[in-house]
N, C-alpha and C positions, 0 to 999 in steps of 0.2 A: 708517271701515272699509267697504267695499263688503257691498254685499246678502249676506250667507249666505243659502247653500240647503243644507234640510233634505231628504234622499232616502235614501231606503232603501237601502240596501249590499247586504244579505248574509243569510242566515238561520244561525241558529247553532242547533244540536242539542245538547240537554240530555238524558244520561239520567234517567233517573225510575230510584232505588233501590227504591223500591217495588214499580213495576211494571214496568221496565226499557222503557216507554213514550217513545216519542219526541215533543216538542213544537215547534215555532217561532217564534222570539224574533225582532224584526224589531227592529237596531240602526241608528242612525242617528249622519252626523258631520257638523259644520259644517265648509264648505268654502269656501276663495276665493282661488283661482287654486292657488300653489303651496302654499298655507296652510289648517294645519289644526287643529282646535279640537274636544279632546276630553272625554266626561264624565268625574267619577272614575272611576266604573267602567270604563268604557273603558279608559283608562288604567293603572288596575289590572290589565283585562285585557290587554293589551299588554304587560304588563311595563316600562311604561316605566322608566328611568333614565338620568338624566344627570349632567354633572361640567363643570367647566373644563378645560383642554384645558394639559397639562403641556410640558415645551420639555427635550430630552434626546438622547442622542447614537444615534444608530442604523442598523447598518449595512445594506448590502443585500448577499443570498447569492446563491450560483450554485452550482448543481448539477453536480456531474463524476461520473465512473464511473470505475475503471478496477479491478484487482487486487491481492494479496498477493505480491511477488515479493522474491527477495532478491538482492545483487550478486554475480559471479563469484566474490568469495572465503569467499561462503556456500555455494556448491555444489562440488560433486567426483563426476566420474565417475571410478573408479578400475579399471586395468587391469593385468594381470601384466608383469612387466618383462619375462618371455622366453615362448616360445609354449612348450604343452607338456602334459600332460594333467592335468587339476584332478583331485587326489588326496582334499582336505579342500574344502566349503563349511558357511560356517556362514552363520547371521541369514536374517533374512525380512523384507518392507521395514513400516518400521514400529517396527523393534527399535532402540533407542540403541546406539552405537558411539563408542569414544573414540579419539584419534588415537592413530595407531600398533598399533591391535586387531589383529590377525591375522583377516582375512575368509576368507581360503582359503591352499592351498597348491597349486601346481603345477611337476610333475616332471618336468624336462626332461635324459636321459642328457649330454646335450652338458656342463652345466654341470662335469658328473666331469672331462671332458676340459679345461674351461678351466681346472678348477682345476690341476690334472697340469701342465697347458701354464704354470702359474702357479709352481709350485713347481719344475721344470726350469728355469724362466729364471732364476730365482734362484738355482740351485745354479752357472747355466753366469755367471751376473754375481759367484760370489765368486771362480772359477778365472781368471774374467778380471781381478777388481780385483790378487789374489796377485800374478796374470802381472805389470800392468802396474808392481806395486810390485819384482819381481825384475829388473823390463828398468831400471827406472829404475838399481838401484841397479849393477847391471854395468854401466849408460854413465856412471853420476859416475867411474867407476876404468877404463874405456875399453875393457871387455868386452864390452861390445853396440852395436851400432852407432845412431844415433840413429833411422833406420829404422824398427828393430825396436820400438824404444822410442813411436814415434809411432803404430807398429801395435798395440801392447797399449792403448796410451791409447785408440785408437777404439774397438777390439773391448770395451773397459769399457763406453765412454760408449754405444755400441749395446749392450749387454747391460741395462745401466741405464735405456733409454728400452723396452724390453720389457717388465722389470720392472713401469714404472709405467703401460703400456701396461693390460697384464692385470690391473691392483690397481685400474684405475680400471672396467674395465670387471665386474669382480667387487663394489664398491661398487653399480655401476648395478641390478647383482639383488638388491643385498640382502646381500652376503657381505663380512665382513670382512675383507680378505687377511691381515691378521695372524692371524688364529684358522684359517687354512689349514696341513693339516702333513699329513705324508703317512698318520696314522692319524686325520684330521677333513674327509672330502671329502665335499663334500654333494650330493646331485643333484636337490633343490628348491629352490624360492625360496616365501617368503610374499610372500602378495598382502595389502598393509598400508592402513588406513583414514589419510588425507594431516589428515584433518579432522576432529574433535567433529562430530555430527550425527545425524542419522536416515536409516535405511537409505529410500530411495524406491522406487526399482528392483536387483532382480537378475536378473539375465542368464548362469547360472551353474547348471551342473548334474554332476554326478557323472559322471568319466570323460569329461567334453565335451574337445575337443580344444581349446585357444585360444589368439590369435598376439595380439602387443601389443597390434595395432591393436583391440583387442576393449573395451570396453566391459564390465566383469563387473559392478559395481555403482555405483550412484548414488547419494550422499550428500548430505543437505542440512542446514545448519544454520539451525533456525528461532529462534535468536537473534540474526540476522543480518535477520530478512525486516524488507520497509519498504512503503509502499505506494505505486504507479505510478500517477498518473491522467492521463489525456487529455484534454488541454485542447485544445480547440478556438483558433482564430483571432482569432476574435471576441474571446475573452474572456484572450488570453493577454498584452495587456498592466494585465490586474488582478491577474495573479497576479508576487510575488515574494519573495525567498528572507525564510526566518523567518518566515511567514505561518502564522497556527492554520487547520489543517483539521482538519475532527471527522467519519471516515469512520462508516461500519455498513453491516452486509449487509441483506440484503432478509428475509432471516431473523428478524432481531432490529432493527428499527431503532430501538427505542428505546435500545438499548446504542448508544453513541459509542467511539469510539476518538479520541482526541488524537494531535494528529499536525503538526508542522510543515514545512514544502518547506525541501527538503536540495539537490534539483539540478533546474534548468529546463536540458531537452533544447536543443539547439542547429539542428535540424532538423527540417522538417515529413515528415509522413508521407503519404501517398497521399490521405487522406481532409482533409486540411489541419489536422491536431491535430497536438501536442509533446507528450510525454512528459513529467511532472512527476513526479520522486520524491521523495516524502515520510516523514520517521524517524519511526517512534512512540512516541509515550513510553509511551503506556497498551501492552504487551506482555501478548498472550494465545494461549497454544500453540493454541489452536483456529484459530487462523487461518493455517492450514499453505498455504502456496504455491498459487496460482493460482485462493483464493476470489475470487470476484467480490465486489466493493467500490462502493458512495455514498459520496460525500465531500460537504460541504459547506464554501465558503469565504465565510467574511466580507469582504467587500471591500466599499470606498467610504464607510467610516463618516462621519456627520455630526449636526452637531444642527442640532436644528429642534422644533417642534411635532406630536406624535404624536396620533394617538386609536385608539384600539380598530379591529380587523379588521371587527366586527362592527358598528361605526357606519355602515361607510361602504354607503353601496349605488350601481347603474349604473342610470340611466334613459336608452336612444337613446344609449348609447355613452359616456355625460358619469358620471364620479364625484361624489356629493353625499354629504351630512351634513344633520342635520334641527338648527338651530338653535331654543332653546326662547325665545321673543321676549317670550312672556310666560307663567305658570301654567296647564299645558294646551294651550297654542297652539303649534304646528311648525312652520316654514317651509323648505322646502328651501334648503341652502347652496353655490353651485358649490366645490369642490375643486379640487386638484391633487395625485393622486399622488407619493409618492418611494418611498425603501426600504420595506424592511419585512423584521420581524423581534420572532419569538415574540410574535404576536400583534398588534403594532401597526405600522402607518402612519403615516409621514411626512407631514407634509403641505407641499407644495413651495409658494413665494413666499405663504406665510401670514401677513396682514397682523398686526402683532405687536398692533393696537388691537382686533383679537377676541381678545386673548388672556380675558378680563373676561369673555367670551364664554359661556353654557351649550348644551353640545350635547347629541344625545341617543346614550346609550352603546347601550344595547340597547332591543330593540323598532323600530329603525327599518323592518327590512323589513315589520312592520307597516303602520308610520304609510302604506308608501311602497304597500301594497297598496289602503289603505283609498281614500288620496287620489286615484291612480289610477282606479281601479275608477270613483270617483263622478263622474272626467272624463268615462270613458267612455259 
């Protein structure tokens, strides 16, 4: 073994209980080269601990951001079938709505006319079907001329395409042509929820005037939402379908949400990311549409040889380990990084003859101050 030298480090401060007096402890470590040799106490004081170095599968994450969003058939803005003045609003956004609820009504005079217009074409399509059935029967016995006969046929079948003309467009607001009669004429339409959800936006007030093209409320269904992240370029050939992600807000990151990639987007975006949506299984109302979202992905799992976060330290840019070479003594070990995950490190092209090997778990940034220092 080359010369050790014995040199003074460091001074340590003790308080005094007694007197809460400060003293100077002058600690010393044998040193040589990268190798270092400590007393028990020392060591004690270090905290050291070490282990064998175990061989296990572990992946490496990557970090994505993105949203709470849900797909077009989760959301619904809904608008009155005919313009006209809103008579009834109800809800406020925030309120649960079931499909088919009645959110408002608006009263449009026109529709009295359609229906009128509706039940006239019906009375003028049964004097035409009669017609057409009396022309027929005077041209079997050679009383009507066939003419006459081809003229009622049309004046039906046009009477008949009125009919279903005005029955379809009385369906479009909401009116059943059947339950139309001349003492059941209505001259509103309900403006009706398409979808189960929560009310988001209203757009709707007492007396406002409003034409289809209007927008009156906003419906969303947050059992429908998934989460959207942005994958970058870089990383978007580690991502794919069936893959666990486990988002959380900034809020709560110790809460996870489960989640797996449902659809990789097919185009990049301006900033060079793709769109990844992902289904959740873990489902929690609080994460209503457009929170902001972390995710984390496992990708690239592998085995290999790990050690503790905490083992490993950087000197001049190079990753080491402090191997115990013999009781007390430490030698720094070159490394190679790989993944990492819940705490431990891969260690990349790790020759498998250290496995037999003891490292040191904690205390290294000790050892690494001590040996250091006494370079300097």
């Amino acid at each position: 073994m080359k010369n050790l030298i014995f040199i003074g480090l460091s001074t340590v401060f003790l308080l005094s209980c007694s007197k809460k007096e400060e003293t100077k402890t002058e600690e010393t470590f044998a040193v040589s080269g990268n190798q270092i040799t400590l007393t028990d106490l020392q060591k004690k004081t270090a905290g050291i601990e070490t282990t064998t170095l175990n061989n296990q599968n572990i992946g490496n994450k990557i970090l994505l951001t993105g949203q709470i969003d849900v797909p077009p058939t989760g959301m619904a803005g809904v608008s009155s079938t005919t313009g006209g003045i809103v008579k009834v609003a109800r809800f406020m956004p925030g309120n649960y709505v079931s499909r088919g609820q009645t959110l408002a009504v608006v009263e449009n005079p026109e529709m009295a006319q359609l229906q009128q217009d509706y039940l006239q074409a019906r009375a003028n399509l049964g004097y035409a079907q009669k017609d057409f059935e009396r022309q027929k029967y005077l041209n079997k016995y050679q009383a009507s001329s066939d003419k006459a006969t081809q003229r009622a046929a049309s004046e039906a079948q046009n009477q008949n395409a009125a009919v279903n003309g005005i029955a379809s467009k009385l369906k479009t607001y909401g009116i059943n042509p059947s339950s139309v009669s001349n003492g059941n004429i209505r001259k509103s339409v309900a403006v009706v929820a398409p979808i189960s959800g929560y009310v988001s936006k209203v757009n709707v007030t007492l007396g406002q005037f409003v034409s289809p093209a209007e927008v009156l409320y906003e419906i969303v269904n947050n059992g429908e939402t998934h989460l959207a992240l942005k994958v970058f370029e870089k990383d978007l050939n580690k991502i794919s379908l069936g893959q666990k992600v486990y988002g959380f807000t900034n809020q709560n990151p110790e809460k996870k949400y489960a989640a797996t990639v449902a659809l990789i987007g097919k185009d990049f975006t301006p900033d060079r990311s793709v769109l990844v949506h992902c289904h959740l299984i873990d489902k929690d109302a609080s994460l209503i549409p457009g929170t902001f979202m972390n995710a984390e992905v496992e990708v690239g799992a592998t085995e290999g040889f790990v050690i503790s976060d905490d083992a490993i330290i950087t000197w001049e840019n190079k990753q080491y380990i402090f191997e115990e070479i013999k009781p007390k003594t430490y030698k720094m070990f070159p490394i190679t990084i790989g993944n990492s995950e819940n705490g431990y490190t891969q260690l990349v092209n790790f020759d498998i003859r250290n496995a037999n090997k003891t490292f040191v778990t904690k205390g290294a940034y000790h050892l690494l101050m001590a040996l250091k220092n006494v370079e300097e």
